[in-house]
N, C-alpha and C positions, 0 to 999 in steps of 0.2 A: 488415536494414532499411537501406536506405539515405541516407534522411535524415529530421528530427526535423521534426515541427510546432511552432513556436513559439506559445505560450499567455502572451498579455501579462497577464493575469490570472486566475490559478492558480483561487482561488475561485468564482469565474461560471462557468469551464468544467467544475468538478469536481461543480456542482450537479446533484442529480436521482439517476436510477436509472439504475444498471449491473451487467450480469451480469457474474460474477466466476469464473475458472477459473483452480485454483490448485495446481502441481507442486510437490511438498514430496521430494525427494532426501537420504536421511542418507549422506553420502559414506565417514563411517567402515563402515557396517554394509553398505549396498547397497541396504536400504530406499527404495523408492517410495511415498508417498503423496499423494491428491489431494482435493483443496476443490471442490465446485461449490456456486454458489448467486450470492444480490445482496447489492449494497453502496446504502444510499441515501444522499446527502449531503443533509439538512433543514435549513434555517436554523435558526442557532441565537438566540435573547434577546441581545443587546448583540452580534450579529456574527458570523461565522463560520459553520461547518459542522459541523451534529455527521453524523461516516460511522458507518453502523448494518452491520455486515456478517451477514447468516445463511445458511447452508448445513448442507453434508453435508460431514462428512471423513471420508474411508476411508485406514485404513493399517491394515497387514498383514490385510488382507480384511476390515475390520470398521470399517463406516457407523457413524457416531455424529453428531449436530445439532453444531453448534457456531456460535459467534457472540465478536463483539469488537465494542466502541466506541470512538471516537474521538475527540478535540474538534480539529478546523482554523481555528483561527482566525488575524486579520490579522496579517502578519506584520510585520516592521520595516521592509521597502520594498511601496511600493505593489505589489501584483500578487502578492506571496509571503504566503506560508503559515509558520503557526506551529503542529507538528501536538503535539499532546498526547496521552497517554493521558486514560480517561473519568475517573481520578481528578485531573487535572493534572496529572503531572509530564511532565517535556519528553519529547519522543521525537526530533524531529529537525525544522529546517527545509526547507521545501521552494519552488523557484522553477523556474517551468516558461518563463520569458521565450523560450528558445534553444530548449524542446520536449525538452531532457535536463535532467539534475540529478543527482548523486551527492550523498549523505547519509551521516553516519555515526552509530550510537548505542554507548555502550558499555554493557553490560547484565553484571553483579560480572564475573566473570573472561571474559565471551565479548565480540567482539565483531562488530556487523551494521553491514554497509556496502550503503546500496539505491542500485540506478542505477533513477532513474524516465525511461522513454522516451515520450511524444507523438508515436503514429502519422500521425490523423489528429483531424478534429472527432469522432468519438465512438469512439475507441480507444486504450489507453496501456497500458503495462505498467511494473511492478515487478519488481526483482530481488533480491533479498538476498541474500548471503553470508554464513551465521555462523559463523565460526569462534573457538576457546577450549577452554580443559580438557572443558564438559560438552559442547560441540555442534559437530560439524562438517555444514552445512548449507546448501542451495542453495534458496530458495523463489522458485519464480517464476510470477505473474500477471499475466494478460490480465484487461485490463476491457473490455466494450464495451456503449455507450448502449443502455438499453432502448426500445424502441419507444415 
């Protein structure tokens, strides 16, 4: 990719429905797994974003449902993000002003470092790195606006 879309306001742009495709690499083992399915971003009561995510994940040949929640809410400057997990606790900041952003979470002995990129007006991706004792891993997802 050669250059980033800047998003002066993370929240507004992250609203609504997107499909979600998602490479899951365990780099100790050689494991391939993959995510397909959507992400919705809903207003949430006093602010923010709650992201709903559901699909399918397959690894080592075997589809299973899966899903995660989110809470996005206002962050400390205008335009940023403050992402939680659905029970609160922190997960990481996130500010798309430049159309990039790296983030870090530490999680007991591993740890995930995401680069979020901003393609265009309805595409961006994730990438995570986790490395630590239990996980050596590469996840990485395309989002793009639903119709």
């Amino acid at each position: 990719m050669d250059g980033f879309w800047p998003v002066p306001d993370a929240l507004a742009h992250l609203a609504g429905r997107w499909r979600v495709e998602r490479t899951v690499r365990d780099l100790a083992g050689g494991d391939e797994g993959r995510f397909e399915g959507t992400t919705v971003f809903r207003p949430l009561d006093g602010g923010g974003l709650l992201h709903e995510e559901s699909g399918t994940f397959t690894w080592r040949g075997v589809a299973r449902p899966a899903e995660r929640t989110l809470r996005f809410l206002p962050g400390a400057r205008p335009g940023t993000v403050d992402v939680r997990f659905a029970d609160g606790r922190p997960f990481h900041d996130l500010d798309l002003a430049s159309g990039r952003y790296v983030a870090d979470h530490p999680c007991a002995a591993d740890h995930y470092r995401g680069e979020f990129t901003v393609r265009d007006a309805d595409r961006w991706r994730t990438v995570w790195r986790v490395g630590g004792p239990a996980k050596d891993l590469v996840l990485t997802t395309d989002y793009t606006r639903a119709g």
